[in-house]
N, CA, C and O of each residue as an XYZ file, in Angstrom:
228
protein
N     118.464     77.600    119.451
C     118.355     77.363    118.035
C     119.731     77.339    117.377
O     120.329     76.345    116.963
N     120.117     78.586    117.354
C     121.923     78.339    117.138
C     122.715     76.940    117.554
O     123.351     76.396    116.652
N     122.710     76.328    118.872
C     122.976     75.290    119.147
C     122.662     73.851    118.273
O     123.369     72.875    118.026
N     121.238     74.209    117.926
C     120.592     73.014    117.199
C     121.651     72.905    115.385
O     122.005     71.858    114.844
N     121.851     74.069    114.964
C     121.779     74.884    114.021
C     123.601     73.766    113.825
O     123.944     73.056    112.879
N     124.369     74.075    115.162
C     125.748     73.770    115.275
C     125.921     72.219    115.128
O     126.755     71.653    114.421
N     124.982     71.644    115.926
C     125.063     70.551    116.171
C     124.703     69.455    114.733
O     125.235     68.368    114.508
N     123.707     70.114    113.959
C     123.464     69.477    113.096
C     124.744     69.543    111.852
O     124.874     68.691    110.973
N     125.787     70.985    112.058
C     126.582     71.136    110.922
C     127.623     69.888    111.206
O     128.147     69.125    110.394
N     127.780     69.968    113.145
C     128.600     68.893    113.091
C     128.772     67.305    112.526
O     129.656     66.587    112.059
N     127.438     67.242    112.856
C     126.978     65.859    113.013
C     127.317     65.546    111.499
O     127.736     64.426    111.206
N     127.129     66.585    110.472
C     126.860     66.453    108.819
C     128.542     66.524    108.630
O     128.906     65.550    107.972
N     129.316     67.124    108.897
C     130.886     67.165    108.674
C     131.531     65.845    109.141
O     132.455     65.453    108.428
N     131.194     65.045    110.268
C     131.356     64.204    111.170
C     131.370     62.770    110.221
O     132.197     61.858    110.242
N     130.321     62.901    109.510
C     129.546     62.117    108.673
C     128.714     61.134    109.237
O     128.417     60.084    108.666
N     128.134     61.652    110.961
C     127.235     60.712    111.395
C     125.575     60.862    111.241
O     124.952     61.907    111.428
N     124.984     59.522    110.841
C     123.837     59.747    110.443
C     122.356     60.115    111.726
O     121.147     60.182    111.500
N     123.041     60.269    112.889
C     122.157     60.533    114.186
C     122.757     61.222    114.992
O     123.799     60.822    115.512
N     122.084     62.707    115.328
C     122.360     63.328    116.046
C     123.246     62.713    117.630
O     124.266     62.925    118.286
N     122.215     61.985    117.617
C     122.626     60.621    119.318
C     124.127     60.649    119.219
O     124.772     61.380    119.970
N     124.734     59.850    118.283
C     126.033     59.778    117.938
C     126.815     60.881    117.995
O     127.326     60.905    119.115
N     127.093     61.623    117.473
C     127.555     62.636    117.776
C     127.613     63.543    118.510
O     128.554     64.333    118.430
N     126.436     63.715    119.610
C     126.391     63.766    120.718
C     127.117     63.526    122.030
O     127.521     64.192    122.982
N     127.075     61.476    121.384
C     127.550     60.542    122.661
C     129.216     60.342    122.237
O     130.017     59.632    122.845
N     129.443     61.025    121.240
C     131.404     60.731    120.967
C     132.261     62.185    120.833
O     133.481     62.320    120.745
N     130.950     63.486    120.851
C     131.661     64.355    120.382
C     131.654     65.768    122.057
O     132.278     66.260    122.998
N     130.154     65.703    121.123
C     129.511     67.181    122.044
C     129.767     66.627    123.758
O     129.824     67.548    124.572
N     129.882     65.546    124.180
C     129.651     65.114    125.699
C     131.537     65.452    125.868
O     131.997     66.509    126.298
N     132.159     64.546    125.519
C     133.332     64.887    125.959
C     133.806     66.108    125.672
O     134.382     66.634    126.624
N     133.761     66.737    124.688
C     134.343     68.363    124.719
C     134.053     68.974    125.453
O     134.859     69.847    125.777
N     132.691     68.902    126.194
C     131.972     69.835    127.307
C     132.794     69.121    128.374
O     133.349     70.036    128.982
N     133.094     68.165    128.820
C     134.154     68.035    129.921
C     135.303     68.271    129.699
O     136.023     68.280    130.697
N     135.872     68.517    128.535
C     137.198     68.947    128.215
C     137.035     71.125    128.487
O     137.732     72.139    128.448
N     136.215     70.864    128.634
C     135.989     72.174    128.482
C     135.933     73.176    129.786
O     136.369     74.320    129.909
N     134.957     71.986    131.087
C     134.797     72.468    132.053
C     135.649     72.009    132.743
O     135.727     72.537    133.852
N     136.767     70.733    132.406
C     138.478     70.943    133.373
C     139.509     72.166    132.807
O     140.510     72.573    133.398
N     139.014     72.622    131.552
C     139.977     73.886    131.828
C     139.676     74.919    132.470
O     140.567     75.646    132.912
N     138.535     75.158    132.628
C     137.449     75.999    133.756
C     138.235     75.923    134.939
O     138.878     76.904    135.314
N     138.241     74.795    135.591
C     138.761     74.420    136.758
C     140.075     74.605    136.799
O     140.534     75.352    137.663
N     140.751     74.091    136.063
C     142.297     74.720    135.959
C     142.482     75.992    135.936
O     143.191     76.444    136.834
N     142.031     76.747    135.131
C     142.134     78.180    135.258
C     141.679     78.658    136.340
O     142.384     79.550    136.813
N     140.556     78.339    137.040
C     140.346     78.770    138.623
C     140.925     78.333    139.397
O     140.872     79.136    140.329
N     141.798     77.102    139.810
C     142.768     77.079    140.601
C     144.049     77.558    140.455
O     144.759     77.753    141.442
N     144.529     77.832    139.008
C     145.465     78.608    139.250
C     145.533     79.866    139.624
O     146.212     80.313    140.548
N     144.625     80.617    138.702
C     144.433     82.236    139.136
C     143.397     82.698    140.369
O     143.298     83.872    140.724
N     142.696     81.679    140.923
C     142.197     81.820    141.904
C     142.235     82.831    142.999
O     141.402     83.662    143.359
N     144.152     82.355    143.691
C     144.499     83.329    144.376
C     144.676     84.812    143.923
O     144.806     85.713    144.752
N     144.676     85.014    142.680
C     145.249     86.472    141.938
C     144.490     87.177    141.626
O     144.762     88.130    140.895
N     142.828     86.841    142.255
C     142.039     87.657    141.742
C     142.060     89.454    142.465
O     142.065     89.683    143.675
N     142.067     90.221    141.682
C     142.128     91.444    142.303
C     140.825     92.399    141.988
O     140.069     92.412    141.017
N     140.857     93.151    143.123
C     139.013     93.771    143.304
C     139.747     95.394    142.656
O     140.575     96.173    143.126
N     139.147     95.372    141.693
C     139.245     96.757    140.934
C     137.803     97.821    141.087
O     136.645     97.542    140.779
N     138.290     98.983    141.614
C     137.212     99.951    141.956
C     136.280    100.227    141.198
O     136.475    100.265    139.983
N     135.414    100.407    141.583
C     134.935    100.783    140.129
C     134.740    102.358    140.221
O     134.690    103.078    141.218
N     134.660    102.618    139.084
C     134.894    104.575    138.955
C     133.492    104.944    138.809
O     132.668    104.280    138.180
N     133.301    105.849    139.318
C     132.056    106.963    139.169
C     132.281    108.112    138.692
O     133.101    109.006    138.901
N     131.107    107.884    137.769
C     130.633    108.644    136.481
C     129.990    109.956    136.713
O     129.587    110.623    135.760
């Protein structure tokens, strides 16, 4: 619902009159802009991940 909630503020700031649109120019490419920094950040820090103990309580 939140999502729906976002999408419609965009679409209204955007000034497009169909969700579709804004969808197909906005919300699609940011989500791939989004999940190559994903990927970048896991190949860089990849190797650096370090296993921290966990403490008992």
């Amino acid at each position: 619902m939140a999502s729906d909630c976002s999408e419609f503020a965009l679409r209204l700031l955007l000034g497009h009159e169909s969700l579709n649109t804004t969808e197909k120019y906005y919300v699609a490419p940011a989500k791939k802009r989004v999940e190559k920094g994903i990927d970048a950040r896991q190949r860089m820090w990849g190797a650096d991940v370090i296993d921290v103990p966990a403490t008992g309580s």
